[in-house]
Phi, psi and omega in degrees: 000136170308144184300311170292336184293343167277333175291341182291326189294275162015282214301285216294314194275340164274003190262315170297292173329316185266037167260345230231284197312308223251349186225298202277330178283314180308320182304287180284330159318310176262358158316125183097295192317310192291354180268329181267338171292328164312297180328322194086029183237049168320310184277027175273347204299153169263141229278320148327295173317305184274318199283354170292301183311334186259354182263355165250359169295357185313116160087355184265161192299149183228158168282120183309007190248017190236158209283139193301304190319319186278345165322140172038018148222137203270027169258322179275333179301317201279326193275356139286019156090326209285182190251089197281134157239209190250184192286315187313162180285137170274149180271331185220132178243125182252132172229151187214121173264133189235137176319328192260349179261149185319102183319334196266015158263351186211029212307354165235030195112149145324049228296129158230123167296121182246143165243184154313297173287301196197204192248160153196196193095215185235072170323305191295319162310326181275320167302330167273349156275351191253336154291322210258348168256337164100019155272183185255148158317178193275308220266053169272316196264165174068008225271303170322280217296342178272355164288353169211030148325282170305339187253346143291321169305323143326281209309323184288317171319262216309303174306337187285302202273356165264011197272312193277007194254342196239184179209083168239123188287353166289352204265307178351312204300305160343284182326326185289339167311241196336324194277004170248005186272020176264344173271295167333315187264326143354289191267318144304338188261344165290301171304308152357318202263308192282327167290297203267019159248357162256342177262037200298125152297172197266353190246051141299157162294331159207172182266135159250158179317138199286137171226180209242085183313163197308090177286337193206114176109215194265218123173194163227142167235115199037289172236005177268151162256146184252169165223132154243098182210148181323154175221192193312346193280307202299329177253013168288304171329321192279317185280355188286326214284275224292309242248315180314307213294314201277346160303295178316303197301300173346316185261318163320320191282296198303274227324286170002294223271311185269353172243023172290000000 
């Protein structure tokens, strides 16, 4: 076997693993769940399902009103009430700092998570400032892509392992999908950003100018300051992009080399 054709194979299968670890396995463990917790049919959750949920909430930010004892278990989270995100690694972390809340409680702001699948942090907490400016609630917003999430991410899974099972040059191509999705979210998560900031309503406390929020750094929203900036999902993704990208050339070189 060609020397690149193993590395590619290499490449493509640690880019699958941490995209499978890190999104796609946490996503189908937990798919569904946050709909039976709105139901009120918590005690349906399957014991899988949380135990997914509490090992990786490991160390992730919790809401100051919810009780320690209940950090990193969704069975005491859900009966105390609390505010559940999902299981997959966040991609983007957003704080909004607001004048009337304590500082020695929320010392960077007002934390929200973005995933694949959904929000977490203090969603509830972000939506009553986002009302108050006369914006939609969070989950107005990404609401396609997070309804077919899991399931481009199969399809992509599925497009990876055939990258590694065949040696077609058409196939080669696939790869370029996973080595763009640090842009793809990007750029998706801009716009986003740019619909609820053109779409503004009249029942804010007051009214402000349609603007374009803050996507990367520091920024303002009427007397709040926002912070944005990437977290751990966003550079497992940067590292899925590389790790795609040096798989394409790879295999692109053995082809070259072996149909010269």
């Amino acid at each position: 076997m060609h020397t690149s054709l193993k590395k590619a194979r290499i490449f493509a299968l640690l880019a699958l693993l941490i995209l499978t670890i890190s999104f796609t396995f946490p996503m189908i463990a937990f798919n569904g769940v946050l709909t039976q917790i709105d139901n009120h049919k918590g005690d349906e959750i399957s014991s899988f399902s949380a135990k997914v949920w509490n090992l990786y909430n490991q160390g992730r930010y919790k809401s100051i009103s919810t009780p320690k004892d209940a950090h990193n278990d969704l069975e005491k989270m859900i009966t105390a009430s609390s505010e559940i995100g999902v299981a997959s690694l966040p991609i983007w972390a957003v704080s909004l700092e607001a004048p009337n809340y304590p500082k020695e409680a929320f010392p960077e702001g007002i934390p929200v998570f973005f995933h694949f699948d959904g929000f977490s942090g203090e969603v509830h907490e972000m939506n009553t400032i986002n009302h108050y400016v006369g914006m939609d609630p969070m989950w107005i917003g990404g609401v396609f892509e997070r309804e077919i999430g899991i399931y481009a991410l199969l399809l992509l899974s599925l497009f990876m392992i055939y990258f590694i099972a065949y040696n077609n040059k058409y196939l080669n191509y696939v790869m370029l999908i996973p080595a763009s999705l640090p842009i793809l979210f990007v750029a998706d998560y801009s716009y986003w950003l740019y619909w609820f900031g053109h779409n503004l309503h009249d029942w804010g406390a007051f009214k402000i100018k349609p603007f374009m929020p803050t996507v990367f750094g520091d920024g303002k929203i009427a007397q709040f300051t926002t912070h944005s900036y990437p977290t751990i999902g966003f550079y497992m993704i940067v590292l899925i992009g590389l790790l795609s990208l040096l798989a394409f050339f790879a295999k692109q070189k053995a082809l070259n080399e072996t149909q010269a």
